[in-house]
PyMOL commands that place a pseudoatom at each C-alpha (Angstrom):
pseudoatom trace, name=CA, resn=UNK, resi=1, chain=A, elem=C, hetatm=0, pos=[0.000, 0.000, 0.000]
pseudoatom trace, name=CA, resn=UNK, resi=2, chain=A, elem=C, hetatm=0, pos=[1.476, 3.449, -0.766]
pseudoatom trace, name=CA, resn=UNK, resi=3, chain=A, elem=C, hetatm=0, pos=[1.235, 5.638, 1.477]
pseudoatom trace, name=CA, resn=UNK, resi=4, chain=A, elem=C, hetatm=0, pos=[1.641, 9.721, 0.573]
pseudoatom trace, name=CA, resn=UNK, resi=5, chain=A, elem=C, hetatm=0, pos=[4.187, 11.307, 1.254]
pseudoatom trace, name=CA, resn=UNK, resi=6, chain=A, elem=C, hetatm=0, pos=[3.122, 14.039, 3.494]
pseudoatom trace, name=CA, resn=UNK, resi=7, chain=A, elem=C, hetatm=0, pos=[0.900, 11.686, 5.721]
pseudoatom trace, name=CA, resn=UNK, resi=8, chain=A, elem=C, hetatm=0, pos=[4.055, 9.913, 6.482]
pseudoatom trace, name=CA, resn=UNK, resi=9, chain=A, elem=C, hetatm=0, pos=[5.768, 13.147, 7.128]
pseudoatom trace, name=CA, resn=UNK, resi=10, chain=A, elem=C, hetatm=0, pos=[8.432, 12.901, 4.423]
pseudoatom trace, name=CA, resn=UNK, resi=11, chain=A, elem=C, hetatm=0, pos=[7.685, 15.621, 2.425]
pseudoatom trace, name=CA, resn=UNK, resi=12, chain=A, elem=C, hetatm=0, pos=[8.967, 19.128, 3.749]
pseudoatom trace, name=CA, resn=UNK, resi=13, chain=A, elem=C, hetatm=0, pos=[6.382, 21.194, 1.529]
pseudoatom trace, name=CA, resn=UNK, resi=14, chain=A, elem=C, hetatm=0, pos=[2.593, 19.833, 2.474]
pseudoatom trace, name=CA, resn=UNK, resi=15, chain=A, elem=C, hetatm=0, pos=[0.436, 19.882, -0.230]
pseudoatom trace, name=CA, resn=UNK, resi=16, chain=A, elem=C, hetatm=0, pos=[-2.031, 22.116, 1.759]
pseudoatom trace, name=CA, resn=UNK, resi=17, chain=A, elem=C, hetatm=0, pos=[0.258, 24.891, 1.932]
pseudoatom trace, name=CA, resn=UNK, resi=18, chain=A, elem=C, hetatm=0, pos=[1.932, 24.900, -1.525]
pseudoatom trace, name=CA, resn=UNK, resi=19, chain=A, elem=C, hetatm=0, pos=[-0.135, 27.128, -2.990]
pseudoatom trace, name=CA, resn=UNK, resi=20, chain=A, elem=C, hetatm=0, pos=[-0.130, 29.736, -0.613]
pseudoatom trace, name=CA, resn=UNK, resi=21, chain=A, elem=C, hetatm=0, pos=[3.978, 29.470, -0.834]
pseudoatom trace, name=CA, resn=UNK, resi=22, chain=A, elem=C, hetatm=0, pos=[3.779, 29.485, -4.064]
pseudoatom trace, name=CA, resn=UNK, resi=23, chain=A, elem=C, hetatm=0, pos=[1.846, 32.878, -4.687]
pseudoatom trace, name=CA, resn=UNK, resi=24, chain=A, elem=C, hetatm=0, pos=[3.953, 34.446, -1.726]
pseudoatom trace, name=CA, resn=UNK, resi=25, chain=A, elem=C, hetatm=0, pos=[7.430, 33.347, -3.248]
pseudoatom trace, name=CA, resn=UNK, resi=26, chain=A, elem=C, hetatm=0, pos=[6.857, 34.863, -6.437]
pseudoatom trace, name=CA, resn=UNK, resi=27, chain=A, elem=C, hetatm=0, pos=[5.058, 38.115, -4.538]
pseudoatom trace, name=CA, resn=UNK, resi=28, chain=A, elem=C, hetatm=0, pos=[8.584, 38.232, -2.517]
pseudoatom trace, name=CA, resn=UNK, resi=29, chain=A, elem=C, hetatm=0, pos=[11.114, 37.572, -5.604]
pseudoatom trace, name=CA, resn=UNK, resi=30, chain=A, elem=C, hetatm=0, pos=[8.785, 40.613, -7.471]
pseudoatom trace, name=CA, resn=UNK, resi=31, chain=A, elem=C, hetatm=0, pos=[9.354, 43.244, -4.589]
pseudoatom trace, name=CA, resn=UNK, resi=32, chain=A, elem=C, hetatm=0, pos=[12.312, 42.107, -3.889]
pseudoatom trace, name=CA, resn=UNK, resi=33, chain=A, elem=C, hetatm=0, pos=[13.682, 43.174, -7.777]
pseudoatom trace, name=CA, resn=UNK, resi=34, chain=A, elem=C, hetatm=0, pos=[11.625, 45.973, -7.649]
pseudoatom trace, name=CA, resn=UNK, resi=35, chain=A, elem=C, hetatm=0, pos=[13.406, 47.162, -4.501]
pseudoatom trace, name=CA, resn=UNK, resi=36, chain=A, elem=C, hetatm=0, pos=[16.334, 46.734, -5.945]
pseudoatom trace, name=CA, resn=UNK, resi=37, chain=A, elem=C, hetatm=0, pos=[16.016, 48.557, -8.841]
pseudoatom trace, name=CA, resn=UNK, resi=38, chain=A, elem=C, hetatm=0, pos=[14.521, 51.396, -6.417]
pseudoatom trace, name=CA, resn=UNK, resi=39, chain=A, elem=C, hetatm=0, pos=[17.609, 51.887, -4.000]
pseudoatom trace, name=CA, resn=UNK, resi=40, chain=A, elem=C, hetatm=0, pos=[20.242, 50.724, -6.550]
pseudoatom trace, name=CA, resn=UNK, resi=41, chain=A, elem=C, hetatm=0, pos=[23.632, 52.827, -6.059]
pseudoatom trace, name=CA, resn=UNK, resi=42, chain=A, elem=C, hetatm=0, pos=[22.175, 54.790, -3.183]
pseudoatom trace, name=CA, resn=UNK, resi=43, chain=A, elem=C, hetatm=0, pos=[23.910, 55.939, -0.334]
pseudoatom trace, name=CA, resn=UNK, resi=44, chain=A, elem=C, hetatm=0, pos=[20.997, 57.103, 1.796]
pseudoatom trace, name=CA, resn=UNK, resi=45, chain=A, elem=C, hetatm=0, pos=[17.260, 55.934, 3.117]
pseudoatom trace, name=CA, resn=UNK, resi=46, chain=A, elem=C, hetatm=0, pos=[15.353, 57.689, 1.372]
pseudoatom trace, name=CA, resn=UNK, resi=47, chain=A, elem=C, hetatm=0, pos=[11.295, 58.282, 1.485]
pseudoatom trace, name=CA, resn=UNK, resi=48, chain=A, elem=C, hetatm=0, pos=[10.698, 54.837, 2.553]
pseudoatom trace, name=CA, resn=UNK, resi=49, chain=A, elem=C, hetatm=0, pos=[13.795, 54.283, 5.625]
pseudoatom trace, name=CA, resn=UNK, resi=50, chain=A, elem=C, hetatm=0, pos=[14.432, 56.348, 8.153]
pseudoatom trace, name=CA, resn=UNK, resi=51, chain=A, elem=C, hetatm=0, pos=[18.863, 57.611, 8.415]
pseudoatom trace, name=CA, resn=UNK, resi=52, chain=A, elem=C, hetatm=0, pos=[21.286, 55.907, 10.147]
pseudoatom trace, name=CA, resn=UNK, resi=53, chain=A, elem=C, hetatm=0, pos=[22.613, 58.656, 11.949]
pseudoatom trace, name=CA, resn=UNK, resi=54, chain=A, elem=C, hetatm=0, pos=[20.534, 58.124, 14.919]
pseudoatom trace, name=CA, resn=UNK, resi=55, chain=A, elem=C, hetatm=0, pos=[21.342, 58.320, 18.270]
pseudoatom trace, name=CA, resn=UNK, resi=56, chain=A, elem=C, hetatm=0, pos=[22.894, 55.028, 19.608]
pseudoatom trace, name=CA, resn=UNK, resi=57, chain=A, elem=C, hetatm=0, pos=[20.894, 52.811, 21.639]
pseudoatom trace, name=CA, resn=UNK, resi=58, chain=A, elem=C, hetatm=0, pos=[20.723, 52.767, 25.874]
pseudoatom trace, name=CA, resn=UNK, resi=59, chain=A, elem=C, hetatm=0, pos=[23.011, 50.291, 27.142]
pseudoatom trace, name=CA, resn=UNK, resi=60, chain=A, elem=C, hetatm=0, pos=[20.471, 47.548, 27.566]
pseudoatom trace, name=CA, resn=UNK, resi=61, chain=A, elem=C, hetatm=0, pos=[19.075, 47.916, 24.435]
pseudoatom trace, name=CA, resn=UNK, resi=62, chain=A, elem=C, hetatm=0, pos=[22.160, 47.710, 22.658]
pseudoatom trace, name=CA, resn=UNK, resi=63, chain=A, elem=C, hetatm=0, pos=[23.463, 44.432, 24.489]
pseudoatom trace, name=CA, resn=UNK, resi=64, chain=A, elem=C, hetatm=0, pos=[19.897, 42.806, 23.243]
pseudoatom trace, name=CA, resn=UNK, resi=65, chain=A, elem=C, hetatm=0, pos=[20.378, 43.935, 19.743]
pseudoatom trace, name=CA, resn=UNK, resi=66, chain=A, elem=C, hetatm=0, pos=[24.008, 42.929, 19.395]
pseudoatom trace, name=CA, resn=UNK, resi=67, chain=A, elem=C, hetatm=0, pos=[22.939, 39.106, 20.773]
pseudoatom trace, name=CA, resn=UNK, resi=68, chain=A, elem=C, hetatm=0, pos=[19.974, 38.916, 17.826]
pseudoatom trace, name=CA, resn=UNK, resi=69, chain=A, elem=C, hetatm=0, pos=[22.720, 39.930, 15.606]
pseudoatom trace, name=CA, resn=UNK, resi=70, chain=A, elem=C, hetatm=0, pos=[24.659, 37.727, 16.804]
pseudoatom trace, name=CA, resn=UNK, resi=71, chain=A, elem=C, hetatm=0, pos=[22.768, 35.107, 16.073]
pseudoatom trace, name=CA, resn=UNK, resi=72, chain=A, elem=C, hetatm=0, pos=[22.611, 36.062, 12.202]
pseudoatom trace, name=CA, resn=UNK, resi=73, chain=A, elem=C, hetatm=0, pos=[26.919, 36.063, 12.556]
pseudoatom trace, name=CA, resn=UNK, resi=74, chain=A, elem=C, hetatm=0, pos=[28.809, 33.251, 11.243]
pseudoatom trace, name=CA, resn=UNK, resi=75, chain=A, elem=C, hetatm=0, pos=[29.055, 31.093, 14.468]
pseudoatom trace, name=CA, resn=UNK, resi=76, chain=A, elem=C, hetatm=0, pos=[25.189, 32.081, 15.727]
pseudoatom trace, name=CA, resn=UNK, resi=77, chain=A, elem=C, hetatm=0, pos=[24.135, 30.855, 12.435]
pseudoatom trace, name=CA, resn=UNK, resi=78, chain=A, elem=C, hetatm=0, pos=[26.638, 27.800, 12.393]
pseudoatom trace, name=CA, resn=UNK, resi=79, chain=A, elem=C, hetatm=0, pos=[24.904, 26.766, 16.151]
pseudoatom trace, name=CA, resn=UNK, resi=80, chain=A, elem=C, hetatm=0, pos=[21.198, 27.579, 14.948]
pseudoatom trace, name=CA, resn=UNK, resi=81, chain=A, elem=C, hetatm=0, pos=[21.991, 25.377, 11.300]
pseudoatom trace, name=CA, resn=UNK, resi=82, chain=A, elem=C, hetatm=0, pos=[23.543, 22.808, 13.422]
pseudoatom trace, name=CA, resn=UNK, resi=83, chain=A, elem=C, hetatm=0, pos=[20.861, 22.617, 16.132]
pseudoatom trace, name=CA, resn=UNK, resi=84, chain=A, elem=C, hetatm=0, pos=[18.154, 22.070, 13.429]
pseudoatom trace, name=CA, resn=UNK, resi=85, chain=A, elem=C, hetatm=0, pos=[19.900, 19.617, 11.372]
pseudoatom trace, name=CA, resn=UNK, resi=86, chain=A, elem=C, hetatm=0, pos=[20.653, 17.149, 14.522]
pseudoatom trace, name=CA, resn=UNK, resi=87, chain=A, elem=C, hetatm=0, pos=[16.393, 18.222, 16.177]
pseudoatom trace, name=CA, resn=UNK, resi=88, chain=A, elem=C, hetatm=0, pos=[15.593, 17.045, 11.976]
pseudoatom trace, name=CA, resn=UNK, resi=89, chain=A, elem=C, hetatm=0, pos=[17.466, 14.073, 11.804]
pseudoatom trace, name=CA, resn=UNK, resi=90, chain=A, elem=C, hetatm=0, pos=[16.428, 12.577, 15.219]
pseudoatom trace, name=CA, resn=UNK, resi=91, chain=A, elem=C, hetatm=0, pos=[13.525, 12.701, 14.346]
pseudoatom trace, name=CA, resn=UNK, resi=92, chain=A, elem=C, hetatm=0, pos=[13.938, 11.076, 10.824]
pseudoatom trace, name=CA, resn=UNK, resi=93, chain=A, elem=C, hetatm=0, pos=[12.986, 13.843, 9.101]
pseudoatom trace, name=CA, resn=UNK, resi=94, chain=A, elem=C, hetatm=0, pos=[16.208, 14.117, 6.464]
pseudoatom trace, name=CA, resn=UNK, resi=95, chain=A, elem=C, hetatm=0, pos=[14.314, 16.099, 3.980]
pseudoatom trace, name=CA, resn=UNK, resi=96, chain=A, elem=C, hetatm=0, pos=[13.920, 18.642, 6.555]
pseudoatom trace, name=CA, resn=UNK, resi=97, chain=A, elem=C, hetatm=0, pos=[17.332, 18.809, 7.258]
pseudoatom trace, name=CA, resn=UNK, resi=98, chain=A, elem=C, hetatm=0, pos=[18.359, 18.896, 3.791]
pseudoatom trace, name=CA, resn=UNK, resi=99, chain=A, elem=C, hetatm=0, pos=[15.863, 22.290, 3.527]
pseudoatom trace, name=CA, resn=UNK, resi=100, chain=A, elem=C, hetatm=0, pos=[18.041, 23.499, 6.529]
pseudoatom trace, name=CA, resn=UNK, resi=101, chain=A, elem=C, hetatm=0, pos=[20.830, 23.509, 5.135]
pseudoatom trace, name=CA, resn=UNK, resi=102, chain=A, elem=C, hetatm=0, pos=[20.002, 24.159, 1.456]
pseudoatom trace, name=CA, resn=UNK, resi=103, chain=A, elem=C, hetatm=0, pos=[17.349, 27.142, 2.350]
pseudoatom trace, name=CA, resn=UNK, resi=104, chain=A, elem=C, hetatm=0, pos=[19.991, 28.701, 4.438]
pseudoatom trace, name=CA, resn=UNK, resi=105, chain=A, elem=C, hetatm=0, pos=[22.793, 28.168, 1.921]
pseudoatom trace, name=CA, resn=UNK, resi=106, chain=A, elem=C, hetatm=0, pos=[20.654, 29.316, -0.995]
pseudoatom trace, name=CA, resn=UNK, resi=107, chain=A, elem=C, hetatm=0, pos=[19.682, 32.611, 0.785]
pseudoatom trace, name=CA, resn=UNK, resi=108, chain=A, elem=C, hetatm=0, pos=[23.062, 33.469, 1.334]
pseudoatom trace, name=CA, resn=UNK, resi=109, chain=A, elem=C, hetatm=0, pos=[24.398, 33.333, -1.893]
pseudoatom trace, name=CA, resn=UNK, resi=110, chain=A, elem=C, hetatm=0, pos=[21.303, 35.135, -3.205]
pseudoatom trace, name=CA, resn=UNK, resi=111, chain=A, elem=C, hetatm=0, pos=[22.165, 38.266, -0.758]
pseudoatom trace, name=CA, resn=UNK, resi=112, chain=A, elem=C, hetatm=0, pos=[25.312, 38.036, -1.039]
pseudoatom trace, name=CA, resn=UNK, resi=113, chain=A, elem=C, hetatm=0, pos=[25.393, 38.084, -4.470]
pseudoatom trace, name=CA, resn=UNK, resi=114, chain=A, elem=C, hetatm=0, pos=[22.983, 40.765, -5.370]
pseudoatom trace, name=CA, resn=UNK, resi=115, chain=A, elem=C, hetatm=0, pos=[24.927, 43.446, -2.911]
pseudoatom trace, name=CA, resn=UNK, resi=116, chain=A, elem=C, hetatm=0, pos=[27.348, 44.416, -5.415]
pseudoatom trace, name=CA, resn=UNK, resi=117, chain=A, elem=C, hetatm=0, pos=[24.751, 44.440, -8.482]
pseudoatom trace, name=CA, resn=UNK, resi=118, chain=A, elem=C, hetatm=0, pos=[22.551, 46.460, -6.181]
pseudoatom trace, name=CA, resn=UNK, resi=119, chain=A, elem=C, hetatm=0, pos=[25.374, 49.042, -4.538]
pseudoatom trace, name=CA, resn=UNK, resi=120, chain=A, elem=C, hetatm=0, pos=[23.531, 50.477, -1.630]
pseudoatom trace, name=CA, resn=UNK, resi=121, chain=A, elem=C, hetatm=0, pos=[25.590, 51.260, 0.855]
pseudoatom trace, name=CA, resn=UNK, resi=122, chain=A, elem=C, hetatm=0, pos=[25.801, 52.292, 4.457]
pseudoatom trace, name=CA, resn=UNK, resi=123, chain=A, elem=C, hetatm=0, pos=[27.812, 53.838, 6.759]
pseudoatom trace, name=CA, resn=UNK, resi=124, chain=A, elem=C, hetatm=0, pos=[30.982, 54.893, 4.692]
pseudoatom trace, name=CA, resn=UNK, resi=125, chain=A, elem=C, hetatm=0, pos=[30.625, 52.370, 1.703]
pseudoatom trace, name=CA, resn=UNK, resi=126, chain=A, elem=C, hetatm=0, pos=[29.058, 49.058, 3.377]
pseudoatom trace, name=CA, resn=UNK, resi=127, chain=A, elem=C, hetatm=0, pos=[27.039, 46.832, 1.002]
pseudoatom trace, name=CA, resn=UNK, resi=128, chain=A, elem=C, hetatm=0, pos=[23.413, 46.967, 3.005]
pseudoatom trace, name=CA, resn=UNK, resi=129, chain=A, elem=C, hetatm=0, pos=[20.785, 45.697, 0.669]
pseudoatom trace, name=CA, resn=UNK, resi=130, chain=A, elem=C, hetatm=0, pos=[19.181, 43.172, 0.662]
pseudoatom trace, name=CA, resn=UNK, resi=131, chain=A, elem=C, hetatm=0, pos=[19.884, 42.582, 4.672]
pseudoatom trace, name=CA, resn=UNK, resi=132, chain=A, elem=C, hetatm=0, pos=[21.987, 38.971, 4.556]
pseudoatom trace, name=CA, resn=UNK, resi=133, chain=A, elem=C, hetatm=0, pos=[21.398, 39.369, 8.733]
pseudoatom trace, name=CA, resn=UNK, resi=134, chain=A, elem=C, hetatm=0, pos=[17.282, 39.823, 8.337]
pseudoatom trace, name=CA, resn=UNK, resi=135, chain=A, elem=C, hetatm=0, pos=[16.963, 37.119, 5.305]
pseudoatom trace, name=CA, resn=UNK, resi=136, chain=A, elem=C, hetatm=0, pos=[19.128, 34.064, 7.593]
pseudoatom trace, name=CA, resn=UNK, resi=137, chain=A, elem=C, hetatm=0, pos=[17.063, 34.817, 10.759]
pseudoatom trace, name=CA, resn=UNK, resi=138, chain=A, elem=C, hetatm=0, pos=[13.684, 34.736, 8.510]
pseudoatom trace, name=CA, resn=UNK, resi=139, chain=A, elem=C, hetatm=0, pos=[14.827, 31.643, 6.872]
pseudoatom trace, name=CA, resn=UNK, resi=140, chain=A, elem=C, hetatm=0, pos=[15.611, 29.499, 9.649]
pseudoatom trace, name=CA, resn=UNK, resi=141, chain=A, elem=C, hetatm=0, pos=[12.235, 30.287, 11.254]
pseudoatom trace, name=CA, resn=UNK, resi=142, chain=A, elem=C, hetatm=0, pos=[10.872, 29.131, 7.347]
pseudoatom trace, name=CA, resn=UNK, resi=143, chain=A, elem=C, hetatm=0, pos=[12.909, 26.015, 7.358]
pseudoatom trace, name=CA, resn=UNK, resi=144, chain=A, elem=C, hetatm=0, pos=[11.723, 25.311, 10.750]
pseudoatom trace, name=CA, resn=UNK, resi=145, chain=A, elem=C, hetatm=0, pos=[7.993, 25.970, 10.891]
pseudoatom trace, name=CA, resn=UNK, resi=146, chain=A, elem=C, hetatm=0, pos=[7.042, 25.051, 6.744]
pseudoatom trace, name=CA, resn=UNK, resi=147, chain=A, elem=C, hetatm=0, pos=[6.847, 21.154, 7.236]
pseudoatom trace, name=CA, resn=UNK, resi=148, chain=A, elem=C, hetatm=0, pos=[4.005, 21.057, 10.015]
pseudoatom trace, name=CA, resn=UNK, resi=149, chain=A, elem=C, hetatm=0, pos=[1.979, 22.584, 7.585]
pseudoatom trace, name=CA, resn=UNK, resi=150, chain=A, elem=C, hetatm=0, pos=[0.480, 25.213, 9.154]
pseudoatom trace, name=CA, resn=UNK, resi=151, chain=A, elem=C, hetatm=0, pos=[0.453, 28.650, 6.903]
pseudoatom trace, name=CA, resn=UNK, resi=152, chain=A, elem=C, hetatm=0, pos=[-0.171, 30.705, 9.672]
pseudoatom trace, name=CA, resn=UNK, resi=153, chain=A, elem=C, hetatm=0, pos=[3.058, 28.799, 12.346]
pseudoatom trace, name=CA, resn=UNK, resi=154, chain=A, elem=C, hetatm=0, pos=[5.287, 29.761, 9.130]
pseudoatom trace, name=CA, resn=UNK, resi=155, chain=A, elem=C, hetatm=0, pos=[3.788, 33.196, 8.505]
pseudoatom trace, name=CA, resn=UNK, resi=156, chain=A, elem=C, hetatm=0, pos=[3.892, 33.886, 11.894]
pseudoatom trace, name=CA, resn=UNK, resi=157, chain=A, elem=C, hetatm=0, pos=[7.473, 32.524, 13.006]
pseudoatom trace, name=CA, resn=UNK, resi=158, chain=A, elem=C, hetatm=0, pos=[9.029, 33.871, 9.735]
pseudoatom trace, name=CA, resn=UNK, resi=159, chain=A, elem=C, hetatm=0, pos=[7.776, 37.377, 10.649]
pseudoatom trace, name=CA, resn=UNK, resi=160, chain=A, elem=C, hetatm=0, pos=[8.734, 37.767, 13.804]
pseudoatom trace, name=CA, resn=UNK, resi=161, chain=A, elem=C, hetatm=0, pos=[12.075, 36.355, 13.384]
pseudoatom trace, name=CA, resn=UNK, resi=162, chain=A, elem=C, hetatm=0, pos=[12.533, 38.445, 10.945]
pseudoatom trace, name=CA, resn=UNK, resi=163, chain=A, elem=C, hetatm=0, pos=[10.947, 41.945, 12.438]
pseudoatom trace, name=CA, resn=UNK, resi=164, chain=A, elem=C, hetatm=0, pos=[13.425, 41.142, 15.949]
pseudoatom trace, name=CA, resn=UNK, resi=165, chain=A, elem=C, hetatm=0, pos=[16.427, 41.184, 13.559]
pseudoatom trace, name=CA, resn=UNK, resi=166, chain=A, elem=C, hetatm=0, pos=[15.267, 44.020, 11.447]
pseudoatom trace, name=CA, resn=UNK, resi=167, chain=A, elem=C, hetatm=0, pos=[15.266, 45.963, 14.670]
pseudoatom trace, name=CA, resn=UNK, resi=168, chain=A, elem=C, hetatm=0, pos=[18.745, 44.889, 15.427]
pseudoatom trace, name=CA, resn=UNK, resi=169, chain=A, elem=C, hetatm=0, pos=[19.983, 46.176, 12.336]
pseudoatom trace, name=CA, resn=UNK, resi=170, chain=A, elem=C, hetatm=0, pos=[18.612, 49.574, 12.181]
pseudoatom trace, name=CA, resn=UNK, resi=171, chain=A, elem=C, hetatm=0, pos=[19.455, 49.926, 15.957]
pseudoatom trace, name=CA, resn=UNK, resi=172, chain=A, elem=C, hetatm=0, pos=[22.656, 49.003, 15.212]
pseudoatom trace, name=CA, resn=UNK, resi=173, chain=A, elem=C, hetatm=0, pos=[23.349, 51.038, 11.968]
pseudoatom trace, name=CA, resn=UNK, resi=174, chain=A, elem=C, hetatm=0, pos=[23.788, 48.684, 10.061]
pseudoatom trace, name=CA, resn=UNK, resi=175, chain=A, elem=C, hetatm=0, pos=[20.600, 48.677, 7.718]
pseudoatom trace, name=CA, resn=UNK, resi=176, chain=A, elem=C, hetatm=0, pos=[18.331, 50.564, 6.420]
pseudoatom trace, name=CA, resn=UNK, resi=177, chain=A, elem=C, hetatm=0, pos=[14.625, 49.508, 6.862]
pseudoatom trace, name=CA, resn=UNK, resi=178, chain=A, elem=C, hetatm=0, pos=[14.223, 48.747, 3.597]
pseudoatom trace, name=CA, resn=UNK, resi=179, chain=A, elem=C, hetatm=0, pos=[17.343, 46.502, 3.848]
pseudoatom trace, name=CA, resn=UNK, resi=180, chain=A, elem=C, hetatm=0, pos=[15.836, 44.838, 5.986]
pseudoatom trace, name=CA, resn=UNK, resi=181, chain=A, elem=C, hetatm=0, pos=[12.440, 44.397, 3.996]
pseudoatom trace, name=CA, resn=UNK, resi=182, chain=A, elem=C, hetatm=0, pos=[15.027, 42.869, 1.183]
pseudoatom trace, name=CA, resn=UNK, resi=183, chain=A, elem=C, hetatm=0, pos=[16.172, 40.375, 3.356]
pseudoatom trace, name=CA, resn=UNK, resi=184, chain=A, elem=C, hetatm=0, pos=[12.871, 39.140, 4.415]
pseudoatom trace, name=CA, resn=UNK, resi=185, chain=A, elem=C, hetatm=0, pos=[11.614, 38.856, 0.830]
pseudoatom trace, name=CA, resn=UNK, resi=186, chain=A, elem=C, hetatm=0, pos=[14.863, 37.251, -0.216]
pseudoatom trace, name=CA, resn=UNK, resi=187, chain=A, elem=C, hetatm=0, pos=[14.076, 34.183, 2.404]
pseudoatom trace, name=CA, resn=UNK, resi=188, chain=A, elem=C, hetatm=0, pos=[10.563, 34.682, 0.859]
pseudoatom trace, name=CA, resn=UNK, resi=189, chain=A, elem=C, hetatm=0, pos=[11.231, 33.962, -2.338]
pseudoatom trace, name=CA, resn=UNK, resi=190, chain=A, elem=C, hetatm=0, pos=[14.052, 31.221, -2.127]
pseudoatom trace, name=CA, resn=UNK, resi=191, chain=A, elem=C, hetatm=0, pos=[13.099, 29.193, 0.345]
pseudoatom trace, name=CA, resn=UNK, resi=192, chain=A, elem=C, hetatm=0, pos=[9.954, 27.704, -0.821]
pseudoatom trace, name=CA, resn=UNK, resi=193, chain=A, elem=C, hetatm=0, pos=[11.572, 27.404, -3.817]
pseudoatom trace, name=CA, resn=UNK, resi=194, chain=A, elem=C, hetatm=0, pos=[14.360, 24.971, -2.364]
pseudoatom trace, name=CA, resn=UNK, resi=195, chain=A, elem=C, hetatm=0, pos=[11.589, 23.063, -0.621]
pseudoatom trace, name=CA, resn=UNK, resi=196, chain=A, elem=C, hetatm=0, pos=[9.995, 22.497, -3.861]
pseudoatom trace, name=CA, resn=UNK, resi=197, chain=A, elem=C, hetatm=0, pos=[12.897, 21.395, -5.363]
pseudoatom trace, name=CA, resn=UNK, resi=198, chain=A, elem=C, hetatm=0, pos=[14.430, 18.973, -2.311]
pseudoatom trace, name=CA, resn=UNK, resi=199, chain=A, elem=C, hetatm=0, pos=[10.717, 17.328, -3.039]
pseudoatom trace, name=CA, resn=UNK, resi=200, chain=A, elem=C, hetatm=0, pos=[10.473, 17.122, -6.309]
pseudoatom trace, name=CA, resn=UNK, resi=201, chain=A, elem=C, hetatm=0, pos=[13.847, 15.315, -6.490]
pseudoatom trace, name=CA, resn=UNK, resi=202, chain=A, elem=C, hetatm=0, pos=[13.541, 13.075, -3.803]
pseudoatom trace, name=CA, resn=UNK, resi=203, chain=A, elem=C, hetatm=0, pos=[9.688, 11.904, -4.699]
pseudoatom trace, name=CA, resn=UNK, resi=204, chain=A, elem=C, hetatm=0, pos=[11.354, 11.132, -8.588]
pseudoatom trace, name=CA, resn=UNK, resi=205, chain=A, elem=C, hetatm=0, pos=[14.195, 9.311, -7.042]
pseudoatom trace, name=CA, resn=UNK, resi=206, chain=A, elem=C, hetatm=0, pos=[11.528, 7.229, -5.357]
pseudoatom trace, name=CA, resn=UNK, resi=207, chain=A, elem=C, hetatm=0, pos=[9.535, 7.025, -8.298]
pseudoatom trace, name=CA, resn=UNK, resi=208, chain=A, elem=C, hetatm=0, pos=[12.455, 4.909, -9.992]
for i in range(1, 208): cmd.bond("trace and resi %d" % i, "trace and resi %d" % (i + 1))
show_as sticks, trace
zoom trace
């Protein structure tokens, strides 16, 4: 008897949520280009960001946005990666692991990479946009919510993860809003799209 793949909790994109995805992938790869093109080789905010001169932050304040931001750094996101590969894989659920790992991979190289085409910069000639910080913290809460399938857990998780390291970034100067607003649509848009892909694959390896 065959059984489907999401019933037996194998596939990391339900079926019930696809479509949603779907729409809201392509939604966040459109604004995302369109943002581009709108703060490409800019040097300030502009009508939609507030400056980065602001005052600095209260001590306590600062300390809390420096450890979300730290958990968008190299070693936070090495930890967070690594925690949700081995909470994935003890619980048998490899193609969730491989989204890990591939979702977070794949955003980086899509931020990374479009910071030189774009050239916005920050604080004395630092690529901002999109925000690599903003798009890793939304995509681990993606990676980690989309399998239940539950639009609203993803929506949800992916927003707030992503509006508490937005907030570290402006606070910190080191992103405009609309960086920020980048980075979330970046995770957005690639995510899902790795998801799709990890299934797709895997479901016509089995079908062999």
């Amino acid at each position: 008897m065959l059984v489907e793949p999401e019933v037996s909790g194998v596939r990391v994109l339900p079926t019930r949520i696809r479509p949603p995805l779907a729409v809201l992938s392509a939604l966040s790869a459109v604004t995302l280009v369109v943002l581009a093109f709108v703060f490409a080789g800019t040097s300030t905010a502009g009508e939609f960001g507030i400056p980065a001169e602001h005052r600095p932050l209260a001590t306590p304040w600062a300390q809390l946005a420096l450890i979300v931001d730290w958990t968008s750094e190299p070693v936070g996101a090495a930890v967070i990666l690594t925690t949700l590969v081995i909470v994935f894989l003890r619980k048998g659920n490899r193609r969730a692991a491989l989204l890990t790992v591939g979702g977070a991979v794949a955003t980086v190289a899509v931020t990374t990479g479009m910071k030189p085409l774009v050239d916005r910069t920050i604080n004395n000639g630092y690529l901002s946009f999109p925000s690599g910080h903003t798009a890793t913290a939304a995509a681990f809460a993606l990676v980690a919510t989309v399998w239940a399938g539950r639009i609203w857990l993803t929506a949800t998780a992916t927003l707030l993860a992503a509006a508490t390291m937005a907030w570290s970034q402006v606070a910190l100067n080191a992103h405009y809003p609309t960086d920020t607003i980048g980075g979330l649509c970046a995770a957005l848009a690639v995510v899902p799209m790795v998801a799709w892909l990890i299934d797709w694959l895997a479901e016509r390896r089995s079908a062999r």
